[in-house]
C-alpha positions, 0 to 999 in steps of 0.5 A: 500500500502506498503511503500518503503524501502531504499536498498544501496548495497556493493559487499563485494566480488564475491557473497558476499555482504552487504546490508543496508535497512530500514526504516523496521522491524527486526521481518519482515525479512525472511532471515536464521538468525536475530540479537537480542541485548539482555541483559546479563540474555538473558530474553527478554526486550525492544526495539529490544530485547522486539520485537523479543521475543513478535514476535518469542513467548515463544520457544525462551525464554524458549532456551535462558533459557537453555543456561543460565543454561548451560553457564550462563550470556552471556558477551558483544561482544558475541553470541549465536543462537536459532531457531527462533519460530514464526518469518519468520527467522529460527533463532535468533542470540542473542549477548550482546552489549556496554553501551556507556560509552563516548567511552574510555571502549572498547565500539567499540571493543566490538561492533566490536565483537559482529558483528563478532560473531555473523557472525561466529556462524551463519556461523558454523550453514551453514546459507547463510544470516543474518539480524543486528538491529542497536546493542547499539543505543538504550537505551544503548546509543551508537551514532548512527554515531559512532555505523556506523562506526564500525558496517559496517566494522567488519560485512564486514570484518567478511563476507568475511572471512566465508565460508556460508554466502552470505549476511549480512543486516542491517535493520534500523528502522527509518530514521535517522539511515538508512542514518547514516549507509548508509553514513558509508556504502558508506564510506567503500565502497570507501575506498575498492574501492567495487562496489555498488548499491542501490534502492527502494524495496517495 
């Protein structure tokens, strides 16, 4: 039996909206495009990163070698897209995220950007939905209560500006950071005076 997944929705505007869901896996999600956070040399590596290329299998890599060669490393706050291999999603938005460095070295503005272009390259490929990870929570330790609160934003900012896209998502691993990025969801919400809904989804 499969387990239940926590859904809080936000309608961003009419037809557009903001979706935080989990506990559940990245790698599961059939929507247009996932978010990979990489690393600069776009090589694979672990947490979310590792996941995605073990689950889409070597076509990614070997795309994200070919833009490397052609563009070089690619610097935090930015994105790039490749097809998405073996994955249920057709595509895979890789962008580089903050080390948290105690939160004076721009760390949120780069995370801010990294949302924002990521919706905006998978926006000028005309894709409707867009699934995130939960960018510099892990291993470069970005707190995941702060993470939120600029996450949530700049995805929904970046939304209601593109001219594609229907639905950005946030799908959270485990528990805690569900209910960290529901609290800012829900916080954001209010503070836009947006309608919401949530529910249970198996």
């Amino acid at each position: 039996m499969a387990s239940s997944v926590a859904v809080f929705r936000v309608f961003v505007s009419p037809g557009r909206s903001l979706v935080i869901a989990g506990p559940g896996d990245i790698t599961r999600e059939s929507c247009d495009a996932i978010v990979n956070a990489a690393n600069s040399s776009l090589m694979g590596g672990g947490g979310v990163d590792g996941a995605i290329h073990r689950a889409g299998g070597p076509e990614i890599l070997e795309a994200c070698k070919m833009i490397v060669e052609r563009q070089g490393r690619l610097r935090a706050g930015q994105a790039v897209a490749t097809f998405g291999g073996r994955l249920p999603a057709k595509h895979v938005i890789h962008t580089v995220g903050p080390v948290w460095a105690g939160g004076d070295h721009n760390e949120a503005e780069t995370l801010a950007s990294c949302h924002r272009e990521a919706i905006r390259v998978a926006d000028e490929l005309q894709l409707q939905s867009i699934a995130f990870p939960a960018i510099s929570t892990g291993i470069y330790g970005y707190p995941v209560e702060f993470a939120s609160h600029v996450a949530v934003p700049s995805a929904a900012d970046a939304l209601a500006q593109a001219v594609h896209m229907r639905e950005v998502k946030f799908v959270l691993f485990d528990s805690d950071t569900l209910r960290q990025f529901r609290d800012a969801a829900k916080s954001f919400a209010e503070s836009k005076s947006l309608r919401t809904d949530s529910y249970h989804a198996s």
